[in-house]
C-alpha positions as CSV (number, residue, x, y, z in Angstrom):
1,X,0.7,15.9,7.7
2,X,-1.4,13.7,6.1
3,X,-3.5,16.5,4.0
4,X,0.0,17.7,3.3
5,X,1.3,14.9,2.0
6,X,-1.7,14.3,-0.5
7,X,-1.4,17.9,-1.9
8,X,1.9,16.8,-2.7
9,X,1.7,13.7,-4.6
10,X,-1.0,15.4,-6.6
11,X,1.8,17.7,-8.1
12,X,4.2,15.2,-8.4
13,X,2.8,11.9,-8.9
14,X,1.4,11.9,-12.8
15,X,-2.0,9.9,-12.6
16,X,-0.9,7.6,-15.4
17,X,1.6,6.3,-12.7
18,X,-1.2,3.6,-11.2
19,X,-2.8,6.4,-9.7
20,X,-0.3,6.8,-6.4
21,X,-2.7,9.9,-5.3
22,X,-5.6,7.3,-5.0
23,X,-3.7,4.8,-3.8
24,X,-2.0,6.9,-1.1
25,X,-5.3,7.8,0.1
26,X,-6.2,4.1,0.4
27,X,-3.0,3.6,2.6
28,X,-4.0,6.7,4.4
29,X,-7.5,5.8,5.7
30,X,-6.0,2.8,7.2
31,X,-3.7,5.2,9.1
32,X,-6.2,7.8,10.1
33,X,-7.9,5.8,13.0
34,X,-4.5,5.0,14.6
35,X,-3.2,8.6,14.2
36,X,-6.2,10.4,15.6
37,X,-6.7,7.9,18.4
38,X,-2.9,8.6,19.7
39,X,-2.5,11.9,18.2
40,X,1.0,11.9,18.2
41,X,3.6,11.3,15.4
42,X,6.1,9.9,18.9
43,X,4.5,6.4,18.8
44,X,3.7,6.4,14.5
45,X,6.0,3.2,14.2
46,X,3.4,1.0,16.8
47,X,0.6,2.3,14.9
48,X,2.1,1.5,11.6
49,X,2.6,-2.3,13.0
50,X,-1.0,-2.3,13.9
51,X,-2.1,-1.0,10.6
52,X,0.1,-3.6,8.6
53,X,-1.8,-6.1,10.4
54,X,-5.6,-4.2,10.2
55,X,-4.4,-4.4,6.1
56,X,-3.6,-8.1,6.3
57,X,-6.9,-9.2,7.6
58,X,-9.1,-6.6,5.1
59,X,-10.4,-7.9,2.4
60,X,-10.6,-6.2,-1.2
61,X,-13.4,-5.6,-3.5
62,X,-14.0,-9.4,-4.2
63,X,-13.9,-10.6,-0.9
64,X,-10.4,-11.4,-1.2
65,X,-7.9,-11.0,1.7
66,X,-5.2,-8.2,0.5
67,X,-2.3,-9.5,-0.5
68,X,1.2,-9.6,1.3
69,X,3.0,-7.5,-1.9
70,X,0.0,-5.0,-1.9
71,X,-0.1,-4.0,1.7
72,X,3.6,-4.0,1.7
73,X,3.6,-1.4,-1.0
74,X,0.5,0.8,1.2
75,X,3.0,0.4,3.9
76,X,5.3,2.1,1.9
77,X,3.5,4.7,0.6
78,X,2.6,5.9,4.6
79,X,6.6,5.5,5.0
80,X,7.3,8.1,2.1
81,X,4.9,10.3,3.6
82,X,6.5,10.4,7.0
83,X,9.5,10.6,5.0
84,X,8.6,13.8,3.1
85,X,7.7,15.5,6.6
86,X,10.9,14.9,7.7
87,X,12.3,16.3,4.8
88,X,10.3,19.5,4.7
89,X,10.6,19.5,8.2
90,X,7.1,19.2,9.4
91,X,8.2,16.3,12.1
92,X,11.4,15.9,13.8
93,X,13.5,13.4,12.5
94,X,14.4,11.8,15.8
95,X,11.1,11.4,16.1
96,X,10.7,9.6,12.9
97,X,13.5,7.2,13.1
């Protein structure tokens, strides 16, 4: 899914846009631990709480906590992903919601 999505938002996101691609891979490696340790997409809204909170306590590249507004938005960008599966039908969308 998450391979996927990534091929995606390199042919639609335009890299003069803030770079979503790069920053959608940021939001992803958060994610990855938490999806391979449960392997299932049925319990993706815990691990997205867990990640929120794994973002809120990382720090950036000055030693900085992450901001609220910045994790919010990486928090977004995994949403859109699980959104775009639904949409092309890779997950259910009972499963999503």
């Amino acid at each position: 899914l998450l391979v996927d999505y990534l091929d995606h938002c390199e042919k639609h996101y335009p890299t003069t846009r803030g770079n979503e691609t790069e920053q959608t891979k940021i939001a992803f490696r958060f994610m990855t631990d938490y999806l391979t340790k449960y392997a299932s997409v049925d319990i993706w809204i815990t691990a997205l709480k867990a990640v929120r909170e794994l973002m809120l306590q990382a720090t950036g590249k000055h030693g900085r906590p992450l901001s609220r507004s910045y994790v919010n938005k990486m928090v977004d960008r995994i949403r859109r992903a699980f959104s775009w599966a639904v949409e092309c039908e890779i997950i259910d969308a009972a499963k999503y919601t």
